[in-house]
C-alpha beads as a LAMMPS data file, in Angstrom:
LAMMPS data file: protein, C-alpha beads

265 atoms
264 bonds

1 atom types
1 bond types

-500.0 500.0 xlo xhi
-500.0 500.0 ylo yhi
-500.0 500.0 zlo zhi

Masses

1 110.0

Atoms # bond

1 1 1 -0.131 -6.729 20.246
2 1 1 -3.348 -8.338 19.230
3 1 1 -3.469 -8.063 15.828
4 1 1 -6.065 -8.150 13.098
5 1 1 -6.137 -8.776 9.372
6 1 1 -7.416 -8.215 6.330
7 1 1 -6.226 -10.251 3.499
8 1 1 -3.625 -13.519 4.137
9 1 1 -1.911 -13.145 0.535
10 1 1 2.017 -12.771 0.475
11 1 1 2.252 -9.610 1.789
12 1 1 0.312 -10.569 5.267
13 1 1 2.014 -13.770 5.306
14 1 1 5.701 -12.142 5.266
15 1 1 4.372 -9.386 7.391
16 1 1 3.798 -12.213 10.072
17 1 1 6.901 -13.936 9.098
18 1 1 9.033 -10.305 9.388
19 1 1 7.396 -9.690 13.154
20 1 1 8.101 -13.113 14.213
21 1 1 11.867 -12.303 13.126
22 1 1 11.686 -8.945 15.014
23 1 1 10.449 -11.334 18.522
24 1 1 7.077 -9.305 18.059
25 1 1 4.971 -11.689 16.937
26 1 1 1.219 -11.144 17.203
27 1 1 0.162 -12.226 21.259
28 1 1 -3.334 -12.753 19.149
29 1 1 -4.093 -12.786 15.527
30 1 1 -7.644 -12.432 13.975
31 1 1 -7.876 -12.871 10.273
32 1 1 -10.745 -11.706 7.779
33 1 1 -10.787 -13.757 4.364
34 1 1 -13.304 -14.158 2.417
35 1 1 -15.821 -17.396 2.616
36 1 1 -14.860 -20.351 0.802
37 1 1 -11.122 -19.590 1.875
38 1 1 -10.844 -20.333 5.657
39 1 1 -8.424 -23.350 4.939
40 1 1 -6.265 -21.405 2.675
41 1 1 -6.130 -18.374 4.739
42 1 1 -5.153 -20.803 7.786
43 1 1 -2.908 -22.836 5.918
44 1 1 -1.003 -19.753 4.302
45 1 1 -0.783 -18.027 7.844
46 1 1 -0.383 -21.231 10.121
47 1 1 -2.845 -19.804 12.959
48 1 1 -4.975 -17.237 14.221
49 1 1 -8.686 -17.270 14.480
50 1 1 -10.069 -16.654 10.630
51 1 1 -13.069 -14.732 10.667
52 1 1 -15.562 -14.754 7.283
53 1 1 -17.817 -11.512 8.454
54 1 1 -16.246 -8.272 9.022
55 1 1 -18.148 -8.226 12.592
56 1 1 -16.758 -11.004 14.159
57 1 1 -13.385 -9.215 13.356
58 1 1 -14.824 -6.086 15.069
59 1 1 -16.067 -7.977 17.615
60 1 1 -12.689 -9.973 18.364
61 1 1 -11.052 -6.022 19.393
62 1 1 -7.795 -6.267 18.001
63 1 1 -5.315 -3.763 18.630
64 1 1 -4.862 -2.624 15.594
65 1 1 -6.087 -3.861 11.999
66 1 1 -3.842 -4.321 8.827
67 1 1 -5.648 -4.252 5.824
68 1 1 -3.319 -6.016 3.113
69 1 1 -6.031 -7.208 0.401
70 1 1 -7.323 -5.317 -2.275
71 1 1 -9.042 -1.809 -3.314
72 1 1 -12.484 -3.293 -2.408
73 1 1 -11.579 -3.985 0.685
74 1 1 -10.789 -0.639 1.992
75 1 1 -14.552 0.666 1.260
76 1 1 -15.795 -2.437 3.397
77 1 1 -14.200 -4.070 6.261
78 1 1 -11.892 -1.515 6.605
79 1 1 -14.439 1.409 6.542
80 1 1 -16.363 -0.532 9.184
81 1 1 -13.451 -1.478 11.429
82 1 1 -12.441 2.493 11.706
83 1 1 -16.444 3.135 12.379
84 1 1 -16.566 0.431 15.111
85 1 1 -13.277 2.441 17.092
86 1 1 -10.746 0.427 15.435
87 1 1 -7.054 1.983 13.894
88 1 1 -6.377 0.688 10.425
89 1 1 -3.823 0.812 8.909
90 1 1 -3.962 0.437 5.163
91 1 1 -1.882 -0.749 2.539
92 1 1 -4.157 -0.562 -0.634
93 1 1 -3.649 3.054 -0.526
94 1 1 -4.776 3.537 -4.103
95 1 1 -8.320 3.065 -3.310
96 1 1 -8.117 6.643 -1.921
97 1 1 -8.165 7.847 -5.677
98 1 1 -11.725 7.280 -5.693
99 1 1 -13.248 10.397 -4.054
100 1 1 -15.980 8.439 -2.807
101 1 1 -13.844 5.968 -1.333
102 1 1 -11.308 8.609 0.350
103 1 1 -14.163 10.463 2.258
104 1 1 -15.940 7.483 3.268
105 1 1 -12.321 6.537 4.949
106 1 1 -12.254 9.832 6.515
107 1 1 -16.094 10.075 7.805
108 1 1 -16.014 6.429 9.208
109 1 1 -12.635 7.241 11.160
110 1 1 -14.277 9.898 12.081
111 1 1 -17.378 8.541 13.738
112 1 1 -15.193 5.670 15.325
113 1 1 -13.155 8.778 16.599
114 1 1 -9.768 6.999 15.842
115 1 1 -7.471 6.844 12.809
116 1 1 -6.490 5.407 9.592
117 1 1 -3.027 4.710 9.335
118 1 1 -1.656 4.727 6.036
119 1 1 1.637 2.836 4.761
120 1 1 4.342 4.207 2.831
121 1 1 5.008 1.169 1.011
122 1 1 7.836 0.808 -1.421
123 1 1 8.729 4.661 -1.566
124 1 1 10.631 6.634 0.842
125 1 1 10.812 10.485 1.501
126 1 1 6.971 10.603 2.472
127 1 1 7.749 12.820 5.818
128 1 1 9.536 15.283 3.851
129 1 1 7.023 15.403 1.158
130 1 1 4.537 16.043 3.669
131 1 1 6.782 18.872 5.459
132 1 1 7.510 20.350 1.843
133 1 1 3.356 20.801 0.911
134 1 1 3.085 22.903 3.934
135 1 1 5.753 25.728 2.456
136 1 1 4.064 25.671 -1.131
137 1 1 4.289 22.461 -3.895
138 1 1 5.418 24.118 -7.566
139 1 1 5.688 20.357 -9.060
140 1 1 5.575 16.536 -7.712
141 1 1 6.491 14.000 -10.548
142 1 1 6.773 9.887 -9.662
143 1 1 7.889 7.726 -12.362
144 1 1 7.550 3.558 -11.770
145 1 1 10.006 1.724 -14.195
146 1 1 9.711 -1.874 -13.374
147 1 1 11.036 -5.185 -15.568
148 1 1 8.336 -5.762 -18.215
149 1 1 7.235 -9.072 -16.337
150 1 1 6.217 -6.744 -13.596
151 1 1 3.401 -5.346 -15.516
152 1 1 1.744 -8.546 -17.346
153 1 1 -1.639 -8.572 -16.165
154 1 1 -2.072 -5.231 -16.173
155 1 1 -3.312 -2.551 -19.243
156 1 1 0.426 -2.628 -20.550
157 1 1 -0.125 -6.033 -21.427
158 1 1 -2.440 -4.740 -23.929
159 1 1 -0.501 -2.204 -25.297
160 1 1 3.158 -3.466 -25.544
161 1 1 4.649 -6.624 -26.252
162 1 1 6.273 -7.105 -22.735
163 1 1 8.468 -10.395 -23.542
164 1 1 9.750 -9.053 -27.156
165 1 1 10.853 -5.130 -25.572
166 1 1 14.437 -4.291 -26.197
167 1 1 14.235 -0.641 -24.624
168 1 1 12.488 1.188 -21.960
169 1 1 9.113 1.957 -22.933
170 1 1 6.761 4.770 -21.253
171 1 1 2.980 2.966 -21.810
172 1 1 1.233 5.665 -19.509
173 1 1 1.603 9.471 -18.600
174 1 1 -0.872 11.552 -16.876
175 1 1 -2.235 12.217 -13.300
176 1 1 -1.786 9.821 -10.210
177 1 1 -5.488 10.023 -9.948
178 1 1 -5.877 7.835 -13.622
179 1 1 -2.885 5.945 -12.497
180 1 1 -4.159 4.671 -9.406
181 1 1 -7.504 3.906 -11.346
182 1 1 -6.072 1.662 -14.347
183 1 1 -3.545 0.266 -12.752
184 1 1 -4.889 -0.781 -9.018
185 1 1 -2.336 -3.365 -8.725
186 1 1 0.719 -1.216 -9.435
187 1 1 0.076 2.483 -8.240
188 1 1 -0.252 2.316 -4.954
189 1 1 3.018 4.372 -4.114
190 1 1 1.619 6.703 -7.051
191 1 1 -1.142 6.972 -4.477
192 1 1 0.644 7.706 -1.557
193 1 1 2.789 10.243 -3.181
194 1 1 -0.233 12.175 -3.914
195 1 1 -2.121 12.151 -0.540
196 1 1 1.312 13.727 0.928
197 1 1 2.075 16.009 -1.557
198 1 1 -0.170 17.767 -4.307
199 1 1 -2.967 15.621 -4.517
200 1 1 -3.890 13.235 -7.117
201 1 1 -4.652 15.553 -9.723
202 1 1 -1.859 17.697 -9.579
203 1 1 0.795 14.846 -8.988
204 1 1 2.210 13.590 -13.024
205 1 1 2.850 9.962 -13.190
206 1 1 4.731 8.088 -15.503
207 1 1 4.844 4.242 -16.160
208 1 1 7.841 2.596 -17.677
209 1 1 8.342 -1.295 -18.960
210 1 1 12.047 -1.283 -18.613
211 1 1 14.395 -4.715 -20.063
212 1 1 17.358 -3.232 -18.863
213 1 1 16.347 -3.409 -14.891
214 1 1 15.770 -6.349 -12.606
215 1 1 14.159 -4.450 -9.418
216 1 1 11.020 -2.128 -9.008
217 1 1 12.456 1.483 -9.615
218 1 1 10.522 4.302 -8.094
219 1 1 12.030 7.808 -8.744
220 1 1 9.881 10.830 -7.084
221 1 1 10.848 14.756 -8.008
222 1 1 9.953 17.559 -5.347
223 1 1 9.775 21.212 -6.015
224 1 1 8.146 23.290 -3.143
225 1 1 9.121 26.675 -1.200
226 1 1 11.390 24.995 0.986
227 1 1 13.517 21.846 0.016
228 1 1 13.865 20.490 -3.654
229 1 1 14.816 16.835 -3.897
230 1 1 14.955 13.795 -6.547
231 1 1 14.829 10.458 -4.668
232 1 1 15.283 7.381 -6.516
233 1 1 14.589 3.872 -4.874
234 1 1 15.725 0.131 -6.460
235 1 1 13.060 -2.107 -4.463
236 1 1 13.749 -5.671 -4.992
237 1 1 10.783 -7.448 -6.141
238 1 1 8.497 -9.803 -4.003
239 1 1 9.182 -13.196 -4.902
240 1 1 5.869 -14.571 -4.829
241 1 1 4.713 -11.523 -6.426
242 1 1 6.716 -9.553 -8.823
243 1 1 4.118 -6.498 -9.219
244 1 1 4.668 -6.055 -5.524
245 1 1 8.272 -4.484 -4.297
246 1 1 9.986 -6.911 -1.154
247 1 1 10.302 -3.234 0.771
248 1 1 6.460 -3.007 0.756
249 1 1 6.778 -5.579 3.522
250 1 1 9.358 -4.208 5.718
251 1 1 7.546 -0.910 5.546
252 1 1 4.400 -2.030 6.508
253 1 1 6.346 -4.122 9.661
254 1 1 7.559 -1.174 10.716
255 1 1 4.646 0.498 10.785
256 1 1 3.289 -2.055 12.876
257 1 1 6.543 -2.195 15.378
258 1 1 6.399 1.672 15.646
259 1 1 2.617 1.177 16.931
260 1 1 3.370 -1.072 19.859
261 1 1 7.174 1.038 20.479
262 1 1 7.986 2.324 23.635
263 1 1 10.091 4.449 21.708
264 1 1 9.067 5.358 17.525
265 1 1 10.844 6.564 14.706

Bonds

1 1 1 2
2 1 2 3
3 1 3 4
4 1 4 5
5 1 5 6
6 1 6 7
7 1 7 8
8 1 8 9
9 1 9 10
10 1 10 11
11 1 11 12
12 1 12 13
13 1 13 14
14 1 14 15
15 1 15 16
16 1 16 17
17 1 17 18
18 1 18 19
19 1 19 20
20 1 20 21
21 1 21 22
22 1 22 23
23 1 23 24
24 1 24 25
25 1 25 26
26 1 26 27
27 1 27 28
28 1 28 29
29 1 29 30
30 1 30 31
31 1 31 32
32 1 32 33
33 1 33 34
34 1 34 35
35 1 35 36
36 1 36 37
37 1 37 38
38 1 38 39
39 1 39 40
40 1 40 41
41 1 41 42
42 1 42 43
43 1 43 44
44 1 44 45
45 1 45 46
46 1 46 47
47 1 47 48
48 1 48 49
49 1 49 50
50 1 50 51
51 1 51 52
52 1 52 53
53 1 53 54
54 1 54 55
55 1 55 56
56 1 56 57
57 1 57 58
58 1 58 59
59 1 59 60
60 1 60 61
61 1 61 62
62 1 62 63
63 1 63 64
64 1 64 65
65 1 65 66
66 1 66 67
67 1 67 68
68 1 68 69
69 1 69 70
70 1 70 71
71 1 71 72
72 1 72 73
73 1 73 74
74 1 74 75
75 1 75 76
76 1 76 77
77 1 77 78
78 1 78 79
79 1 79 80
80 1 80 81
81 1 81 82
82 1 82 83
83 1 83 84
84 1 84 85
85 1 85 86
86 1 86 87
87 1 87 88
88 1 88 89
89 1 89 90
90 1 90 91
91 1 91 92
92 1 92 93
93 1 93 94
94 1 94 95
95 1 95 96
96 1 96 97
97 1 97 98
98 1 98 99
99 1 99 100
100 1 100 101
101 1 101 102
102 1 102 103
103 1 103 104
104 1 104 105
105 1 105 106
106 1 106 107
107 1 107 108
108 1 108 109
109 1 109 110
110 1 110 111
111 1 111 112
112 1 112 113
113 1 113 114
114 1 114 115
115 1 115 116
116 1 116 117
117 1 117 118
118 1 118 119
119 1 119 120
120 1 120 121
121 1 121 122
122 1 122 123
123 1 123 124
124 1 124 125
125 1 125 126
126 1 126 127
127 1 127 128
128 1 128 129
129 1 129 130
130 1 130 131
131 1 131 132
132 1 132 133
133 1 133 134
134 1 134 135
135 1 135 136
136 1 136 137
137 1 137 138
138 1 138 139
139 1 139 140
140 1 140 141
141 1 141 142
142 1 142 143
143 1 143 144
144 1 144 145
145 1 145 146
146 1 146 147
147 1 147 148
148 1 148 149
149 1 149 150
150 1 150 151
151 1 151 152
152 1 152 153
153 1 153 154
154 1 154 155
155 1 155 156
156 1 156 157
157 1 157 158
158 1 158 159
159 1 159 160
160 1 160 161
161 1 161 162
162 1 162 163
163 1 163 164
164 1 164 165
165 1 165 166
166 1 166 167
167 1 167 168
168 1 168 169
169 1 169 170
170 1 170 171
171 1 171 172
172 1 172 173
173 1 173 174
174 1 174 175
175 1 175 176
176 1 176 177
177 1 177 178
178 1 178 179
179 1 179 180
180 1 180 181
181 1 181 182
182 1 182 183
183 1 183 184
184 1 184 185
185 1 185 186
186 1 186 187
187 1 187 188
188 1 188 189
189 1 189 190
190 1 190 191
191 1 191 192
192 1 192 193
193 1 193 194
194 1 194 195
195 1 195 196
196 1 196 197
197 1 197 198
198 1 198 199
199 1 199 200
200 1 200 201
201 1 201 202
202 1 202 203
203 1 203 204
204 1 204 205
205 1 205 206
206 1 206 207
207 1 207 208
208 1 208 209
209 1 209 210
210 1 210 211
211 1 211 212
212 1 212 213
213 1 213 214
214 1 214 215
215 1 215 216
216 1 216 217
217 1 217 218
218 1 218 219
219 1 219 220
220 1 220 221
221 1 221 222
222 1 222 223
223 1 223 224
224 1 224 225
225 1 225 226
226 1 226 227
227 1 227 228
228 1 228 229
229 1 229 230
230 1 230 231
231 1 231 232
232 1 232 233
233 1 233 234
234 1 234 235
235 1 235 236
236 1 236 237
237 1 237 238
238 1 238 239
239 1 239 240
240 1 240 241
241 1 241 242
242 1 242 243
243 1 243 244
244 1 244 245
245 1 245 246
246 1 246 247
247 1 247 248
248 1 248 249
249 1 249 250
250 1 250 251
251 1 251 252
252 1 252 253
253 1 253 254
254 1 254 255
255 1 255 256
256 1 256 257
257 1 257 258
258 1 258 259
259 1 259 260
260 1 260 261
261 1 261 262
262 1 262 263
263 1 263 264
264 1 264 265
């Protein structure tokens, strides 16, 4: 597969790392960073041709297009990879919860008359959430408890003494839509809960800064007209980057496998 890029952080870099395991390792590899970081972005991914202009990616036709950066990123170079024909396939899902941003996604793939692809990430269950929407949603709940180290840097920090907790504390409840909009860095699987199931104002959230756990815990609760189910996941944290859970990865390299399988599951 000739692949492309957007981003080279941690999670491209182990993405690259996990194919190469897998003896699927990119035949070609284009890479967008931003300028001022070519020699990072090569140095971090050890090769490829790194590309500073969202065209020259375009123009380089790559297979398929990861995009493994940041919100911003989705309403740019990936919004004008899907217009130029390309498949994306994004990771920052939570950029969706801006309206804007969701149906200029949808329009550009649209007009480029291919798809955007997006990842499950650290949660699981996603297929059956989809299937269960389809017979009737009466409730969709996901809850993130995560170490309190997880969430320095984020609005917790500001609320809650992270280092001096002794108990679990719940610093946010409300709608995935809010969720994915204060905390950009840590509600992505919010995000992608609610695009398969009852949408991102009708999906409740909880946030929890927990002492008592070491991984990144995401619980999701399903009530619809056909299957009920509680699914609770213990994703090990990335060790480069503790907001980020290590099954993020392997999710996303699967994705990418099952698009070049002769046979996908």
């Amino acid at each position: 597969m000739h692949l492309g890029l957007i981003g080279y952080g941690t999670i491209a870099a182990d993405l690259l790392r996990v194919l190469a395991a897998e003896g699927a390792a990119p035949a070609a590899l284009d890479v967008l960073a931003r300028a001022g970081r070519v020699d990072a972005a090569r140095a971090r991914l050890g090769g490829g041709q790194i590309h500073v202009d969202a065209a020259d990616l375009i123009a380089a036709r790559p297979d398929l297009v990861v995009e493994a950066a940041t919100h911003e990123a989705v309403a740019g170079p990936v919004c004008a990879c899907l217009r130029a024909g390309l498949p994306v396939l994004i990771v920052s899902i939570g950029a969706l919860a801006n309206p804007e941003v969701e149906a200029s996604v949808r329009e550009a793939a649209i007009a480029g008359g291919t798809q955007a692809f997006l990842c499950n990430g650290a949660v699981g269950g996603i297929d059956m959430l989809g299937a269960a929407r389809l017979s009737g949603l009466a409730r969709v709940t996901y809850t993130s408890r995560k170490p309190p180290g997880a969430w320095k840097g984020t609005r917790a920090e500001d609320m809650l003494d992270l280092a001096a907790l002794t108990e679990p504390t719940t610093f946010y409840t409300g709608t995935a839509r809010d969720a994915a909009a204060q905390y950009p860095k840590n509600a992505n699987v919010a995000a992608t809960v609610a695009l398969a199931g009852a949408g991102f104002d009708a999906t409740d959230v909880q946030m929890i800064a927990d002492p008592g756990v070491t991984a990144n815990i995401h619980e999701v609760s399903v009530r619809s007209g056909a299957v009920n189910f509680d699914l609770r996941l213990e994703g090990l944290p990335a060790p480069d980057n503790p907001k980020t859970s290590l099954s993020t990865i392997y999710s996303l390299a699967r994705a990418v496998l099952n698009r070049a399988a002769p046979l996908a599951i």
